[in-house]
N, C-alpha and C positions, 0 to 999 in steps of 0.2 A: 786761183782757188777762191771760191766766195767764204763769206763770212760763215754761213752755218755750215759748209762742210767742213772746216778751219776747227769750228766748237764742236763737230761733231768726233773732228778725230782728235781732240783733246782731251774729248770727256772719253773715249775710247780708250786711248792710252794711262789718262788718269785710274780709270776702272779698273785696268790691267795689272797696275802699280799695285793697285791695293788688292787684288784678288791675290796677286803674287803674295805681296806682304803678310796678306790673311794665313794664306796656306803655310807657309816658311812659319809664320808664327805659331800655329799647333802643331805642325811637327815637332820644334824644337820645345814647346809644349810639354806633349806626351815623353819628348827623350828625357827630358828635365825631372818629369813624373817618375819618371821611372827608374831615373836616377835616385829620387827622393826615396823611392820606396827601398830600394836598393841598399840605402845610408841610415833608414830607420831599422830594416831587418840583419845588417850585419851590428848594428849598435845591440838592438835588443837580443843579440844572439849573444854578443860579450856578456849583454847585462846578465843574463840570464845561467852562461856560466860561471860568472863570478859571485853569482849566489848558492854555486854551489859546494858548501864546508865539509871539512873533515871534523870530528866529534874527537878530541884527545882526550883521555881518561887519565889520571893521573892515580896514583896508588895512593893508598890510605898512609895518615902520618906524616906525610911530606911538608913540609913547613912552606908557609907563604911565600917567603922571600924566595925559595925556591925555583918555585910554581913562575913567578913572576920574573924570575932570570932567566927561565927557561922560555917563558913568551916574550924575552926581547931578542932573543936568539932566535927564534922563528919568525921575527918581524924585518931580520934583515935577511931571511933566504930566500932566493931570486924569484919562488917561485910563489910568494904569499904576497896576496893583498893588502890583508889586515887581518888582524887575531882579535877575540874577545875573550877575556879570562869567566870565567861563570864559579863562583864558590859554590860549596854545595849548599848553602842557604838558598842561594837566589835558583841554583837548578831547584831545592825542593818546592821553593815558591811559585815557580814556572810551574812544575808539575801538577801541585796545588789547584792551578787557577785551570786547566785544562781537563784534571779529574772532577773538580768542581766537591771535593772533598778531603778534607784532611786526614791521609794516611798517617800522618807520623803520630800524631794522635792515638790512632789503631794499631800501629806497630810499636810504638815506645819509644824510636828513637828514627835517625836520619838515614836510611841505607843509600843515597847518593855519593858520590865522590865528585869532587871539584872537577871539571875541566877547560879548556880550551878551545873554542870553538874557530878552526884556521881555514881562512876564503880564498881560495887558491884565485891567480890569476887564468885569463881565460884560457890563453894559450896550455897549461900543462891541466886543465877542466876533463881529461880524458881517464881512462882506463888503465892505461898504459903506466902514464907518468905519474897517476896517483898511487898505481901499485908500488912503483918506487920512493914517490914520497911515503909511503907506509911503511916501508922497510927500515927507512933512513931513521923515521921518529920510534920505529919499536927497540929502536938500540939507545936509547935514550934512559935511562936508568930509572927516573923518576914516573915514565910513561905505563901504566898497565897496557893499553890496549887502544886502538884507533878505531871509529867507527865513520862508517857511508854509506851512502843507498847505491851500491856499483848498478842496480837495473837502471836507476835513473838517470846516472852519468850516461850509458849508452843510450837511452830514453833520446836523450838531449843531444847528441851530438849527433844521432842518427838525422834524428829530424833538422837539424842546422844543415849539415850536407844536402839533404833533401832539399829547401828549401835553396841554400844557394846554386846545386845546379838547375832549379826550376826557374829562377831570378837571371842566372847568367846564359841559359838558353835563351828566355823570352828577348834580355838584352839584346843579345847578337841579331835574333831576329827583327825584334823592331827597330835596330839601328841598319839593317838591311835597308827596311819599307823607306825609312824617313831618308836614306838617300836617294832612295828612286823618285820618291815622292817628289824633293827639293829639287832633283835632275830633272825630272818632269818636268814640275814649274817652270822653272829657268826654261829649261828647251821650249816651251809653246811661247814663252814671253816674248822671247828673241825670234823664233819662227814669225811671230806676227811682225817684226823689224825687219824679217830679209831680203824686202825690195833696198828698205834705209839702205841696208849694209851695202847692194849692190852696186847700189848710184854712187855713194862713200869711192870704193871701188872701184869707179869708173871714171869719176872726176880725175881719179891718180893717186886719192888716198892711201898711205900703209895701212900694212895689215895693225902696225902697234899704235897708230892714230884712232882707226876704227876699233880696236877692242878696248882701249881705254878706256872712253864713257861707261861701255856695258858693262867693264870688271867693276868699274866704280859704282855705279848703282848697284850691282849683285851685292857689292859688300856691305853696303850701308843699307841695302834690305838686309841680310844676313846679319846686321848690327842693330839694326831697329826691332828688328823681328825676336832677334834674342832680349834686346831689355824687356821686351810687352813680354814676353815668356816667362822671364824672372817675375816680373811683378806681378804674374798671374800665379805662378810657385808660391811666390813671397804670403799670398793673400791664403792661398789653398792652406799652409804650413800652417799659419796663424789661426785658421778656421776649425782644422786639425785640432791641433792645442785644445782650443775652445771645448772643444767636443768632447776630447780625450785629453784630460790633466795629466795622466801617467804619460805621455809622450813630450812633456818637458825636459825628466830625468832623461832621455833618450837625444835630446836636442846636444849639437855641437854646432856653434857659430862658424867656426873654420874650417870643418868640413860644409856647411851649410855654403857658405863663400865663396868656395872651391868651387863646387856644384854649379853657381849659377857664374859664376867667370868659363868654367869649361862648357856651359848652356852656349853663352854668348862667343864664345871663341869657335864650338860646331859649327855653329850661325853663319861665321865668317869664313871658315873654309870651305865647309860645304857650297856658300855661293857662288865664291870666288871661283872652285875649279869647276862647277857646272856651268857658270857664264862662261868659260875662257873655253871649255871644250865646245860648248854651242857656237859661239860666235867662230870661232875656227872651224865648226863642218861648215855653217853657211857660207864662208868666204872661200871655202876650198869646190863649193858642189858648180854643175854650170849652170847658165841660164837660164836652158830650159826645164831644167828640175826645181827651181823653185816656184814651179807653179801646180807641184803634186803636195 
């Protein structure tokens, strides 16, 4: 073999390496993306019912100390977040600044009552288990009355299901594409190897001598290809942020971690069992089929 056809099938195969890598890399890419997006909208879906309160009304007369034994007893029920006590100063205050005038002024005195305002956890954010939590507090002796927006509770939960089966559809689908995709790759990379493999073969090679290299390079593409993924996520996330400051509150490190260790572990299997299926048709096909 002379010298320029020597560099010519090196820069060939170099070429190959990285078209592979390329590709392998924006698949696991967009899965990583999609992951992402995945881990912002079930966050912002908790966020979003855990802002949603129940309004306790407390009866006229009730002493403070009360009021305030009774919000530590709602702060250990399984199914509260957090409580904020509101006296009826600070409700007439609030009201005050929204009416943008002073009724009590006009009325002579305070018709508000103190209450409680209870941020359910997201899990019991429904209909259902709020109707119960409402039961439970109206037997409360000191309680008048419980108040919520029940359209908006379904508002909100409708649309969260919506979204997640629109998110866990696309999933399944695009983790379809991205294993055809990566089988793909692999299969044309090694199809351009199956004279290699033949001669391998011929000399007397095993079949587990000849797949070794190939498993070995699939996986450390499939390893490579995942960290350039991460650090392409890593940059997107941050850019995000930038953009949108309210998607801090929404940030978890260790779910975030997760994400890109399961990016880089796809990476690896995925390579792994399209080079080992590829290189097993070609060492199983005959002769003269490897020249279709």
């Amino acid at each position: 073999m002379s010298v320029k056809e020597e560099q010519y099938n090196r820069r060939r195969l170099r070429s190959s390496y990285i078209t592979t890598l390329v590709s392998i890399t924006m698949v696991l890419f967009m899965l990583g993306l999609l992951g992402l997006l995945v881990m912002q909208a079930d966050k912002l879906s908790r966020h979003v019912k855990e802002n949603i309160s129940l309004s306790v009304i407390i009866k006229e007369n009730v002493k403070e100390s009360s009021i305030l034994e009774f919000q530590k007893k709602l702060d250990i029920s399984p199914y509260v977040r957090y409580t904020e006590y509101i006296p009826r100063e600070k409700a007439a205050e609030d009201l005050k600044e929204q009416l943008g005038e002073d009724f009590i002024s006009f009325l002579g005195y305070n018709p508000l009552l103190p209450s409680i305002d209870v941020h359910l956890k997201s899990t019991y954010a429904n209909n259902d288990s709020i109707g119960k939590i409402e039961q439970s507090i109206l037997q409360e002796e000191d309680v008048k009355e419980v108040f919520y927006q029940k359209s908006l509770v379904d508002l909100v939960n409708a649309n969260t299901r919506k979204l997640s089966y629109l998110l866990t559809g696309f999933s399944v689908l695009l983790l379809f594409i991205a294993i055809a995709l990566i089988n793909n790759t692999i299969r044309l990379s090694v199809y351009a190897k199956r004279f290699l493999l033949r001669t391998m073969q011929l000399v007397g090679a095993t079949q587990g001598f000849i797949r070794k290299p190939f498993v070995t390079r699939g996986i450390i593409q499939g390893l490579i290809g995942g960290v350039i993924a991460n650090i392409l996520l890593t940059l997107v996330l941050f850019w995000a942020q930038g953009q949108i400051p309210e998607l801090n509150a929404l940030h978890d490190l260790r779910l975030f971690l997760s994400l890109l260790a399961l990016v880089i572990l796809t990476g690896v299997i995925l390579t792994w069992i399209s080079t080992y299926l590829a290189v097993r048709k070609y060492l199983k096909i005959r002769t003269d089929e490897l020249y279709y």
